[in-house]
N, C-alpha and C positions, 0 to 999 in steps of 0.2 A: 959095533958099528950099526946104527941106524937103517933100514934097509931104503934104496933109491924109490923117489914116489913112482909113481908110472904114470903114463901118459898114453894117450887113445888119439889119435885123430882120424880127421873124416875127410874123405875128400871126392872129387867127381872122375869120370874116366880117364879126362883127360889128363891131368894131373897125378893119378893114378897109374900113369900111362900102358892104360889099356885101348885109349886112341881117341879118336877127335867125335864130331857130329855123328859121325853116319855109326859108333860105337854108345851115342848117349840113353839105348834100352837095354845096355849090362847092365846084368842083375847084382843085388848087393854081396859082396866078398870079402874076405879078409885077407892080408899078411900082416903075419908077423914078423913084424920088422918097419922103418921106416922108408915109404915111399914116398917122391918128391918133396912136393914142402915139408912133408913130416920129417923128411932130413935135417930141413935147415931148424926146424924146431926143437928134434934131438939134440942139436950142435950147439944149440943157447939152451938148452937144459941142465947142460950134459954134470955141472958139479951139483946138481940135486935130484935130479930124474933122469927118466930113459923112456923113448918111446916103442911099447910094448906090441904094437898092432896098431895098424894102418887099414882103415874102414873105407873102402872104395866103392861107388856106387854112381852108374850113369844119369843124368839129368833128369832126362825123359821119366827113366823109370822108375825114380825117387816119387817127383810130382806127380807121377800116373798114381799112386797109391801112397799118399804122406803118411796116414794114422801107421799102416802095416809096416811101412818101413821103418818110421819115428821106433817103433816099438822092437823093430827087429834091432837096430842100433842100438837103444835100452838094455838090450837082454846082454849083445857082446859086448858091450861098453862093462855090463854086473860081473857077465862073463871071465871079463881081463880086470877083476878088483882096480881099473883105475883109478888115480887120484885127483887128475887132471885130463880136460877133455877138450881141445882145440878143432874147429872147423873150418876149412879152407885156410885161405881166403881167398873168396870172391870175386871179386874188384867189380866188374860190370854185369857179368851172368847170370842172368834174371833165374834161373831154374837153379842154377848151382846156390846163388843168395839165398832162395828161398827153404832148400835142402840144408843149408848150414842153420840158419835163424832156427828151423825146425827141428834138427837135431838138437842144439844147441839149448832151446826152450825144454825140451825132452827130458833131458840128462839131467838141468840143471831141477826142476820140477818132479823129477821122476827118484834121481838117487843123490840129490843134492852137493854133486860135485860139481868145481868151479869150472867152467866153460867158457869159450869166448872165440869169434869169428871177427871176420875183416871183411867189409865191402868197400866199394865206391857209393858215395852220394846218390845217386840215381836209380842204385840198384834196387827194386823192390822190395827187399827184405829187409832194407833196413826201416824204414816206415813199419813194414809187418813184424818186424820182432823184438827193434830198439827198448820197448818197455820192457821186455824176458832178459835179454843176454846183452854185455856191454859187446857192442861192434866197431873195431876199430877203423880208423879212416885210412882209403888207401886211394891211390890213384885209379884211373881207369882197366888200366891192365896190368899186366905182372909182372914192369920195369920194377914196381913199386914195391916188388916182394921182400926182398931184403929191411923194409922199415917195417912192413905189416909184421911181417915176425916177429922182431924186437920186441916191437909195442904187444903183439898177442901176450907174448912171453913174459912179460915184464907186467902186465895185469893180471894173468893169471897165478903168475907168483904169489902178489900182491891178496888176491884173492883166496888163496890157498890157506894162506898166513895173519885172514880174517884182516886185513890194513883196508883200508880205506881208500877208495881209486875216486877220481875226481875226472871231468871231461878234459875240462881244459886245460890238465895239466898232463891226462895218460894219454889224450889224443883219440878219444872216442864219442860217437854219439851221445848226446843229452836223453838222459830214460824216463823224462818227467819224474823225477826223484829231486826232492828239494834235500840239500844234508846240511845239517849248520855245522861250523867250521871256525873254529879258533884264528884270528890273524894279529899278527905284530901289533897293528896301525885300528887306530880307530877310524871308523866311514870318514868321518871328518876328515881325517887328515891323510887318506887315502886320494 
């Protein structure tokens, strides 16, 4: 038997739940194990991977120091030989978006495993990181969690397994990447 890939995600206090605003300059931590959303990611993993650690880190103090932290996630991500590396998602939190996109550029740049986060439109990070890492579309908050999942999940698969993820079919930002693509129907008769 083939041994399960692993999986690493990342995520901020809150979600973490290590607590809200006035906890957003905890320092970066690990469990092993899935916490919060990294549960629900286990749960859609579960007949090909396992989430092996859960990478927890407060807003504040991510963005207070990007390079140092970027790099400290690097090292436990090598750390836990992941295969797969998922961050957040997002949805509207401009500090937590920008910590995902970052990580997310990191890993995928750094030890070329396939990565992928979720914001809302608005969120800043998707403008800053959309060309690095595909970002899935979510709603404003975290009604919307249940679909960011899927779609994370179901791209990163896709990605793992070297297949071809398209926007407007996996439901992610455009990365200014043109890909030509085989169709049924000729433009004409399209």
């Amino acid at each position: 038997m083939e041994r399960r890939l692993r999986a690493i995600c990342y995520v901020n206090q809150f979600f973490g739940q290590k607590g809200g605003e006035e906890f957003a300059d905890t320092g970066l931590s690990v469990e092993e194990k899935a916490v919060g959303p990294a549960m629900a990611i286990h749960a859609k993993l579960e007949e090909i991977a396992e989430v092996v650690a859960t990478i927890i880190c407060g807003d504040n103090f991510f963005v207070e120091n990007i390079e140092q932290n970027s790099k400290a996630v690097v090292d436990l991500v090598r750390k836990y030989d992941a295969d797969l590396f998922f961050a957040g998602p997002s949805f509207n939190a401009g500090r937590y978006g920008i910590a995902c996109g970052e990580v997310c550029k990191a890993i995928g740049q750094t030890l070329g495993i396939p990565s992928v986060t979720a914001m809302f439109e608005e969120n800043p990070g998707v403008e800053i990181y959309r060309k690095y890492v595909p970002i899935v579309k979510t709603g404003d908050n975290a009604r919307s969690m249940p679909d960011a999942i899927e779609k994370m999940v179901a791209i990163n698969n896709k990605l793992y397994k070297k297949e071809m993820i398209l926007p407007h079919i996996d439901n992610y930002f455009t990365q200014g990447i043109k890909k030509n693509v085989v169709v049924e129907k000729l433009a004409a008769e399209r």
